[in-house]
C-alpha atoms as a printed R data frame, in Angstrom:
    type eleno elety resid chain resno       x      y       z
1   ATOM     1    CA   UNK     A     1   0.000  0.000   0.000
2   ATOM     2    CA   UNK     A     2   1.123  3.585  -0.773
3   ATOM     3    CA   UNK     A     3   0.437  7.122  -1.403
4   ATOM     4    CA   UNK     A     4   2.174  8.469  -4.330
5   ATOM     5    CA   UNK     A     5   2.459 11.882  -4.639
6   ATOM     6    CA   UNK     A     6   1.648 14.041  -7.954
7   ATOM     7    CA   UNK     A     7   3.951 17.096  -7.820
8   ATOM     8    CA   UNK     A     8   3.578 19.199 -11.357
9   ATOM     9    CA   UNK     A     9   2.159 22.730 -12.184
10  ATOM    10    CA   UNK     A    10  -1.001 23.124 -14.272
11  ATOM    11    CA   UNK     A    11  -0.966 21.725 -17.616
12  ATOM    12    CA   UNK     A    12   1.965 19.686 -17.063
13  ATOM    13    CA   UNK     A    13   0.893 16.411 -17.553
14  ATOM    14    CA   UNK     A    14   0.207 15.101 -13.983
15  ATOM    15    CA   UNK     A    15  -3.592 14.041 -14.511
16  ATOM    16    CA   UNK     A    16  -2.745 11.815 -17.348
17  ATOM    17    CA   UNK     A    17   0.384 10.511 -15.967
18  ATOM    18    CA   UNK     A    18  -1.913 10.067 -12.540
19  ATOM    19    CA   UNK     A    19  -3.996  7.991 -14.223
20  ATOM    20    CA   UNK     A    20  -1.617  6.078 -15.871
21  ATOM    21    CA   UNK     A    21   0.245  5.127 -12.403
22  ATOM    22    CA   UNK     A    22  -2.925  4.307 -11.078
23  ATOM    23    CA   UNK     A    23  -4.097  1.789 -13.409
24  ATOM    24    CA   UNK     A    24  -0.296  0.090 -12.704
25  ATOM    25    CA   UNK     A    25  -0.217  0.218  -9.187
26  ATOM    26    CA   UNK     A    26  -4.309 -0.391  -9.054
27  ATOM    27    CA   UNK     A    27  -4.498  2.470  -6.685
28  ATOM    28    CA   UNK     A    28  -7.478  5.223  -6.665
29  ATOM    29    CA   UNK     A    29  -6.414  8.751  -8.293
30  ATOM    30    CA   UNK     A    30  -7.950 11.408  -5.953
31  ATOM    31    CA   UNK     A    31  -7.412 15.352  -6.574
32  ATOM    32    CA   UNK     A    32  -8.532 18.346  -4.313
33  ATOM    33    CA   UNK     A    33  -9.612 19.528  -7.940
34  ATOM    34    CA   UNK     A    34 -12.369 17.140  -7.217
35  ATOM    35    CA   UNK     A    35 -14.135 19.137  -4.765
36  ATOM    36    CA   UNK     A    36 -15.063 21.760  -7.248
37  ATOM    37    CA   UNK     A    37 -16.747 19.645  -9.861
38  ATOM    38    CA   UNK     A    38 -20.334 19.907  -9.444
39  ATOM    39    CA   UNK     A    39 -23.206 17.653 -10.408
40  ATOM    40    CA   UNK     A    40 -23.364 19.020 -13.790
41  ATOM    41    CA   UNK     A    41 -19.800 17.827 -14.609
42  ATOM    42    CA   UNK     A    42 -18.535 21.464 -14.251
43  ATOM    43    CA   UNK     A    43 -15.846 23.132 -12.408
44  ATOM    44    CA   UNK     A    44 -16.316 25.607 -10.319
45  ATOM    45    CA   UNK     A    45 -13.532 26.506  -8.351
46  ATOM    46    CA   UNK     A    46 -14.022 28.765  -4.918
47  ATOM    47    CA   UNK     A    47 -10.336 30.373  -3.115
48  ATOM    48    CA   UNK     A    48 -12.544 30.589  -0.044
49  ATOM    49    CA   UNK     A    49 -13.262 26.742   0.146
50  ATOM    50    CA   UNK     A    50  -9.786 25.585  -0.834
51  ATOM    51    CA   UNK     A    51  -8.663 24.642   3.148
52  ATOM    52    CA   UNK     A    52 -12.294 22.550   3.286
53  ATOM    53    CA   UNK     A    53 -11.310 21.098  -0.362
54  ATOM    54    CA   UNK     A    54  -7.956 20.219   0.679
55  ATOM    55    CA   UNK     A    55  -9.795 18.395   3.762
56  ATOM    56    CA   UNK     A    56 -12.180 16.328   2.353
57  ATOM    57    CA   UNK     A    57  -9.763 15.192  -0.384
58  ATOM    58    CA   UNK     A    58  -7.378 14.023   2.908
59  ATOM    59    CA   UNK     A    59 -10.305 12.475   4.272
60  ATOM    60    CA   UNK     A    60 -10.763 10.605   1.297
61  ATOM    61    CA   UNK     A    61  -7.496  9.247   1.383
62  ATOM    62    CA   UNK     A    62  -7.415  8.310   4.637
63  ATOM    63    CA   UNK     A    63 -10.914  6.149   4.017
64  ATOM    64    CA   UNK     A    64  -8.472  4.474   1.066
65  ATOM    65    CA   UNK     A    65  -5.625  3.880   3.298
66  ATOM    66    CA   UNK     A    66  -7.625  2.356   5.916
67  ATOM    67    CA   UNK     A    67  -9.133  0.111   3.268
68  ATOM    68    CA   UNK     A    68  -5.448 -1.290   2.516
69  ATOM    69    CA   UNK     A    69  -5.509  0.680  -1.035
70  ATOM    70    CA   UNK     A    70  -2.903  2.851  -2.543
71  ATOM    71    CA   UNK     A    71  -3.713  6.431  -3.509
72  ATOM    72    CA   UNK     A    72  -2.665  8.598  -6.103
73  ATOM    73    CA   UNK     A    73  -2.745 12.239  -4.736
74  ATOM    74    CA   UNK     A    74  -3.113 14.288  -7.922
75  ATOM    75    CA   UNK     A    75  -2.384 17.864  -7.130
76  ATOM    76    CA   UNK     A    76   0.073 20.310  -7.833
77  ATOM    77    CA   UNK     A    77   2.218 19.781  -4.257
78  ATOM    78    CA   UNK     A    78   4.605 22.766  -5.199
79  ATOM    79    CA   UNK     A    79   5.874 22.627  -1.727
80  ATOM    80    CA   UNK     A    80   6.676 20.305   1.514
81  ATOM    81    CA   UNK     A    81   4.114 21.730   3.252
82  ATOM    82    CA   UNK     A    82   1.217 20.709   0.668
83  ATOM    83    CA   UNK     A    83   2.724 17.189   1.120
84  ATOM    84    CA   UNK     A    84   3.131 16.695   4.855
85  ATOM    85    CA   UNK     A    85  -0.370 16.006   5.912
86  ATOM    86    CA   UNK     A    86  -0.241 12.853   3.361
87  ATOM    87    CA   UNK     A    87   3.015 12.037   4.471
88  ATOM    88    CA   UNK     A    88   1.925 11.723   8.115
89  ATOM    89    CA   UNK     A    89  -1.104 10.036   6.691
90  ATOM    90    CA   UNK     A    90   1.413  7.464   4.986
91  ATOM    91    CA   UNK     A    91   2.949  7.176   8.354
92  ATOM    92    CA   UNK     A    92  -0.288  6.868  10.314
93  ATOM    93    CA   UNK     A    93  -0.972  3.268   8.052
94  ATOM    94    CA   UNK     A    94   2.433  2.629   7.079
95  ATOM    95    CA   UNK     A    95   1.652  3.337   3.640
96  ATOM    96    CA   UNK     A    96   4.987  3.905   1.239
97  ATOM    97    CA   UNK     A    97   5.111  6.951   0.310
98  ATOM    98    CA   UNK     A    98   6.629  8.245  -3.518
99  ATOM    99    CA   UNK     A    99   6.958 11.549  -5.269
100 ATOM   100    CA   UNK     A   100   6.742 11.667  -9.182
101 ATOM   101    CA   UNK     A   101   6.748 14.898 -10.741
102 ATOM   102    CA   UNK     A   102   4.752 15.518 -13.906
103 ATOM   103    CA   UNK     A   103   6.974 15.062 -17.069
104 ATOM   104    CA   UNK     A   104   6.542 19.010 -18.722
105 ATOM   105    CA   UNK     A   105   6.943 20.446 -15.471
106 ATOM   106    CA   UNK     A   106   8.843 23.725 -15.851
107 ATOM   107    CA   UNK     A   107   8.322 23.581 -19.207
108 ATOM   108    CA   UNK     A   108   7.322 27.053 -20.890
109 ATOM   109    CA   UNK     A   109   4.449 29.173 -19.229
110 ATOM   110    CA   UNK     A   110   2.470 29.494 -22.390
111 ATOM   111    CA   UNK     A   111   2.553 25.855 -23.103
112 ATOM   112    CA   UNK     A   112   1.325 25.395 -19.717
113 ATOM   113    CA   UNK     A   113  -1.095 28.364 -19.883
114 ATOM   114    CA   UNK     A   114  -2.584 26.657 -22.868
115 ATOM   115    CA   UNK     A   115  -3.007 23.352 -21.549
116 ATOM   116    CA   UNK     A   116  -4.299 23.234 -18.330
117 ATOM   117    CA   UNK     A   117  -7.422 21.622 -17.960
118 ATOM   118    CA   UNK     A   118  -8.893 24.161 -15.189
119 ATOM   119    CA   UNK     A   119  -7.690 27.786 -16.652
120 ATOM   120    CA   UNK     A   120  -5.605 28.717 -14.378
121 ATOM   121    CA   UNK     A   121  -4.708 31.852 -15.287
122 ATOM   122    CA   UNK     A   122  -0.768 32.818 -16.305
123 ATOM   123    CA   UNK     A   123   0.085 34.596 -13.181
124 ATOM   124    CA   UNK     A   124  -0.956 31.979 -11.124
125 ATOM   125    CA   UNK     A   125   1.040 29.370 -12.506
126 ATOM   126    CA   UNK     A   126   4.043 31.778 -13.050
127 ATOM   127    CA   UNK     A   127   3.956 32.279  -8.984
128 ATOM   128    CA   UNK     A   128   3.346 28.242  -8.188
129 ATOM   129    CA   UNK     A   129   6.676 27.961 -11.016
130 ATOM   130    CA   UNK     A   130   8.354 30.744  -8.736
131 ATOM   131    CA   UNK     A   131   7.235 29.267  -5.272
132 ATOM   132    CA   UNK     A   132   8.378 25.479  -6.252
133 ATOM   133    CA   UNK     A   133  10.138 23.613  -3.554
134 ATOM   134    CA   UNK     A   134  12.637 20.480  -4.466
């Protein structure tokens, strides 16, 4: 059992590379981007809900762990502190835990302007790109 960790800005490839890990490993893919889709199938993202998002995607995970099944956490994690809680989590039900980062990560901010699936907008993903944390 583990918890791997996505780590990749927006539009860099993590979802798909998420998935693919997931169907290997036959582990769940869960995102905090979850949270904001809404019956309809739409996004609908809310700054003043992301601590409650970033909750109830935990939650979820734990629920997995505590099953015995791995988890692929697929969200940006641009720095430690965006990764402890799973960590701990990890440590909590002596899950493994691995990082993989997304394979256009850093690539050029247009190209990742362009294709992320949420439209984030430029700034934003030029400050995650800034704040990044190895």
């Amino acid at each position: 059992m583990k918890i791997i960790l996505m780590r990749g800005l927006p539009g860099s490839g993590k979802t798909t590379l998420a998935r693919r890990i997931a169907s290997e490993e036959g582990a769940v893919v869960f995102s905090t981007d979850d949270f904001w889709i809404g019956e309809d199938g739409r996004y609908r993202f809310d700054p003043e809900r992301l601590g409650e998002a970033h909750g109830w995607n935990l939650d979820r995970t734990r629920r997995m762990l505590s099953d015995g099944r791995s988890v692929v956490v697929d969200n940006c994690n641009t720095k430690g502190e965006h990764m402890a809680p799973y960590v701990e989590l990890a440590t909590e039900y002596g899950a493994e835990v691995e990082k993989r980062v997304a394979p256009l990560n850093g690539e050029e901010l247009d190209f990742l302007f362009y294709n992320n699936g949420h439209n984030v907008p430029y700034h934003i993903i030029e400050k995650m790109r800034e704040e990044w944390e190895d």
